[in-house]
C-alpha positions in Angstrom: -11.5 1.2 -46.3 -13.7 -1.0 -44.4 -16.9 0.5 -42.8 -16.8 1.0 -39.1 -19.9 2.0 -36.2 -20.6 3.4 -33.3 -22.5 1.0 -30.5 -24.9 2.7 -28.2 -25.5 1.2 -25.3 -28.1 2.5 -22.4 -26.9 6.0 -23.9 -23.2 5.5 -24.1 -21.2 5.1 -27.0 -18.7 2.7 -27.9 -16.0 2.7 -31.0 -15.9 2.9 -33.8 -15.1 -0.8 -34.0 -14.7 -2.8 -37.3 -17.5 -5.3 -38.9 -14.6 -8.1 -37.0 -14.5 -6.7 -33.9 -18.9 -5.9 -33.8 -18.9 -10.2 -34.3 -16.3 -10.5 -31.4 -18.5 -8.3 -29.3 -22.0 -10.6 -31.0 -20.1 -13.6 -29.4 -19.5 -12.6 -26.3 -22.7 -11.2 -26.0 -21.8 -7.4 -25.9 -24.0 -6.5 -28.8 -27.7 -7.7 -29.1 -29.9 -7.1 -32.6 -32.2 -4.6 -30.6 -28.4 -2.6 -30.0 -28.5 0.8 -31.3 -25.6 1.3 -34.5 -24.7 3.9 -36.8 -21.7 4.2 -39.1 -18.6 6.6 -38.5 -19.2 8.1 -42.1 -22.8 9.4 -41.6 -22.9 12.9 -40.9 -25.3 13.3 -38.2 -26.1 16.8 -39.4 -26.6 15.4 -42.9 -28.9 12.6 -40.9 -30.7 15.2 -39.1 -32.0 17.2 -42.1 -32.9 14.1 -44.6 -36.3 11.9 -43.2 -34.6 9.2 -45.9 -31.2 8.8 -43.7 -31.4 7.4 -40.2 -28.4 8.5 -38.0 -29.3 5.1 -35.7 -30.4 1.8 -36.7 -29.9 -1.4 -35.0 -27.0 -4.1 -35.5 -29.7 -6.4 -36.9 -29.8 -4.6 -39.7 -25.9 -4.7 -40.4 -25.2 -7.1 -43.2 -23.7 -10.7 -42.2 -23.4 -10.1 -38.2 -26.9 -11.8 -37.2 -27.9 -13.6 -39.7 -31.2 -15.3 -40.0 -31.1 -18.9 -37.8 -32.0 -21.9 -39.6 -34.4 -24.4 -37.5 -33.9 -28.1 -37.3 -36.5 -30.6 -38.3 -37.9 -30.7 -35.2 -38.5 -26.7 -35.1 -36.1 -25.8 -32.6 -33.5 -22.9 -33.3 -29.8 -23.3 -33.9 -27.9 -22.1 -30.9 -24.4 -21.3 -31.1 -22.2 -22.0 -27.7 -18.4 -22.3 -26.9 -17.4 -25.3 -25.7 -15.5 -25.7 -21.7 -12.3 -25.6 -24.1 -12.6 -22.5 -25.7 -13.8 -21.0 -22.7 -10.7 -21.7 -20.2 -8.6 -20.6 -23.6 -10.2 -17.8 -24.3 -10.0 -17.2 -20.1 -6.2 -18.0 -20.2 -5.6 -15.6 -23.3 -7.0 -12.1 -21.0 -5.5 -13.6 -17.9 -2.5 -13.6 -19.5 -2.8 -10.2 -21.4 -4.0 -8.6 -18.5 -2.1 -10.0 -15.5 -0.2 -7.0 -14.3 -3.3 -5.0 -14.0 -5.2 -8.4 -12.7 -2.3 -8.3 -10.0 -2.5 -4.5 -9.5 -6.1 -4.2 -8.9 -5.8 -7.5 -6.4 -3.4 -5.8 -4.4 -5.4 -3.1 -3.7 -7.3 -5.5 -1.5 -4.7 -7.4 -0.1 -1.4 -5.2 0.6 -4.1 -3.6 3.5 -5.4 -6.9 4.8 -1.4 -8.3 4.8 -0.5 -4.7 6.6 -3.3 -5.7 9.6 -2.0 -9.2 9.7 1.6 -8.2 10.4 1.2 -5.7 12.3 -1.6 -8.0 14.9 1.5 -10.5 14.5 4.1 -8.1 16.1 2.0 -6.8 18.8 1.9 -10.5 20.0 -1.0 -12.2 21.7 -3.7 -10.2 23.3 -3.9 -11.5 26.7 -0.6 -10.1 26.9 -1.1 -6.6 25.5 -1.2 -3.8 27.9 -3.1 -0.6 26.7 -0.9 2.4 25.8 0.3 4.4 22.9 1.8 1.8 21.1 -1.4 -0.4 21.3 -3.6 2.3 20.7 -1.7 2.7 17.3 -1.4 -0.4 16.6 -5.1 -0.8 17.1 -5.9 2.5 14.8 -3.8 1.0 12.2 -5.4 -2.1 12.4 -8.8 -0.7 11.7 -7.5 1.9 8.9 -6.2 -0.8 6.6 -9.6 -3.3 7.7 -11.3 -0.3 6.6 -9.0 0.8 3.9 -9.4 -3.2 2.2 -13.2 -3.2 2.5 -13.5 0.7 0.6 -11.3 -1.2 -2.1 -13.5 -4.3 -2.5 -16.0 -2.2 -5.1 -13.2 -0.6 -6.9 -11.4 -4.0 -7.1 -14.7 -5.3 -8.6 -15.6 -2.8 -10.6 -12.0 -2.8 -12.3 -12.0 -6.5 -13.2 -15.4 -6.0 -15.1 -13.2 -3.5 -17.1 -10.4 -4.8 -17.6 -11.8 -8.3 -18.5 -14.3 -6.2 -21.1 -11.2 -4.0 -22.5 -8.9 -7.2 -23.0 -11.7 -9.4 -24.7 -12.0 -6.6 -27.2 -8.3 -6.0 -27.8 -7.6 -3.1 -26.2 -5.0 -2.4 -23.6 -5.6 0.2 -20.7 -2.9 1.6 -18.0 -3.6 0.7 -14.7 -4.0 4.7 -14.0 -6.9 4.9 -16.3 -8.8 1.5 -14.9 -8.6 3.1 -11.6 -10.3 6.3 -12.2 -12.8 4.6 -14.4 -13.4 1.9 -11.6 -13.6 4.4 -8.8 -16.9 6.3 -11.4 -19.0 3.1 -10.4 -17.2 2.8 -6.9 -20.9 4.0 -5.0 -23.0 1.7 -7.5 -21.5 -1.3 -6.5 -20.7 -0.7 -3.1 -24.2 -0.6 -2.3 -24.6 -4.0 -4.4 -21.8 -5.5 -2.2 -23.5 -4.1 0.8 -26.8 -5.7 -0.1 -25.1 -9.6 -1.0 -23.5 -9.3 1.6 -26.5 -8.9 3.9 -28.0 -11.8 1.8 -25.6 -14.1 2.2 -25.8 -13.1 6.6 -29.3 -13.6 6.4 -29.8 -17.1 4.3 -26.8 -18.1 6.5 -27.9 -17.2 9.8 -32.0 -18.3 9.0 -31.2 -21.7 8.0 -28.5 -22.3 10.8 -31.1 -21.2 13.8 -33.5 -23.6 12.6 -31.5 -26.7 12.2 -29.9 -25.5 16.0 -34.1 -25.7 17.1 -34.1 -28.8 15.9 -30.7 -30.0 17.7 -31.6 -28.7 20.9 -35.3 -30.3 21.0 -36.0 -34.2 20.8 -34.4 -35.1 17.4 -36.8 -37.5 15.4 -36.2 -38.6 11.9 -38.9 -36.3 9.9 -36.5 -33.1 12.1 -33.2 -35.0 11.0 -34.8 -34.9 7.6 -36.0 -31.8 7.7 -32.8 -30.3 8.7 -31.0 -31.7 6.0 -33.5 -30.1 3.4 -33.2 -26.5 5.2 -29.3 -27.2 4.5 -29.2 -28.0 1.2 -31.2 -25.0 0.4 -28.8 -22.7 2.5 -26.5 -24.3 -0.3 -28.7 -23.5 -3.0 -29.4 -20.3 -2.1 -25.3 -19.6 -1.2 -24.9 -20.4 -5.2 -27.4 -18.7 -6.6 -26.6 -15.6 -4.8 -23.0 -16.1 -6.0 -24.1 -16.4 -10.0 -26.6 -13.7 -9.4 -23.9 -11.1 -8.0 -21.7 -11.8 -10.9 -24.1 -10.7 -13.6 -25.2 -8.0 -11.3 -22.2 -6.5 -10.7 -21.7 -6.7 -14.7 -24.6 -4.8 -15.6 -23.8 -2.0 -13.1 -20.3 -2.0 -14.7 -20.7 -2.9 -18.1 -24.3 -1.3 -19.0 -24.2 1.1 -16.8 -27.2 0.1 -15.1 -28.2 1.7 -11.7 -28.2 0.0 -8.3 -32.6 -0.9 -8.7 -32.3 -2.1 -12.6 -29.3 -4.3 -12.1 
């Protein structure tokens, strides 16, 4: 029978996985060497009693699954990286596996944006709307499902960071159980949501009022300049607050980090 372990990650434990599925995980950079391992045949009680027998080690000391890199001639380490090609297959393959649940989880944001939007559409324009019950709940359910799609952005987010992690590892989940695991880190990355957002406001609005000084006063060609530099790092800073979102969002989902340490 072939030997399987237990991962232990930030205090949570994961398997037991197979010496195939721990390099799957290595590849996808889900297990480090300095990850905590122990196989599913020690007996921790057994462990506990003998100073000889660790219960935990780490998965650089499994055999085979990091072995030692080999530098080139010119001293610099062998790196191993996945091409654009195996990325987008790899990307199809969960997309694929997963799309119900992808679709599921999307629709938790959209059905209540789509619900505002039709129901704005049948009230007609607003210049013509004239205040009374019907408006009134209109305007309440309006704001229920704008509120509603907003409360189900950090579930929506939180679900795709399982999913995604679930399907790369070959396992399946029901849409029931991503939910309520989704809705555990609901508060986590709300308040990371909360706080891009407010970046984003704030290296959009910055930038904006000082290229608008610069329009309204006597335009000269060091200001035109100038402008353009302040609005190619509003871009800058746009993207980098995009990348850095994704891998924060991942470490509050995936290693269960809190909202300061992610």
């Amino acid at each position: 029978m072939a030997e399987e372990w237990i991962v232990r990650v930030h205090g949570k434990e994961y398997g037991p996985v197979d010496f195939e599925t721990l390099s799957e995980w290595k590849r996808e950079g889900r297990v480090l060497p300095t990850n905590e391992v122990r196989k599913v045949d020690v007996d921790p009680a057994a462990a506990a009693a003998s100073a000889e027998q660790a219960l935990w080690t780490t998965a650089a000391q499994i055999p085979d699954l990091f072995p030692p890199v080999q530098a080139s001639a010119g001293g610099d380490e062998l790196v191993q990286t996945r091409s654009l090609h195996d990325i987008l297959i790899e990307t199809w393959r969960i997309y694929g596996k997963g799309f119900w649940q992808f679709l599921s989880l999307s629709a938790l944001v959209a059905v209540p944006s789509i619900c505002a939007q039709l129901s704005s559409t049948a009230l007609g324009s607003p210049s013509n709307l004239e205040f009374d019950l019907r408006t009134f709940l209109a305007a309440s359910f309006n704001l229920t499902m704008l509120l509603l799609s907003l409360a189900a952005w950090p579930l929506y987010i939180a679900g795709i960071q399982i999913l995604t992690s679930e399907l790369a590892a070959g396992r399946s989940i029901a849409i029931v159980d991503l939910v309520q695991r989704a809705l555990k880190f609901w508060p986590r990355v709300a308040a990371l949501w909360v706080f891009v957002a407010i970046s984003y406001f704030f290296w959009t609005v910055l930038p904006i009022a000082v290229i608008l000084v610069i329009a309204v006063g006597s335009p000269s060609l060091f200001s035109i300049f100038f402008a353009l530099v302040v609005l190619a790092f509003q871009v800058w800073m746009t993207g980098r607050l995009f990348v850095n979102f994704m891998f924060w969002q991942q470490f509050a989902v995936l290693a269960g980090s809190d909202f300061t340490s992610a």
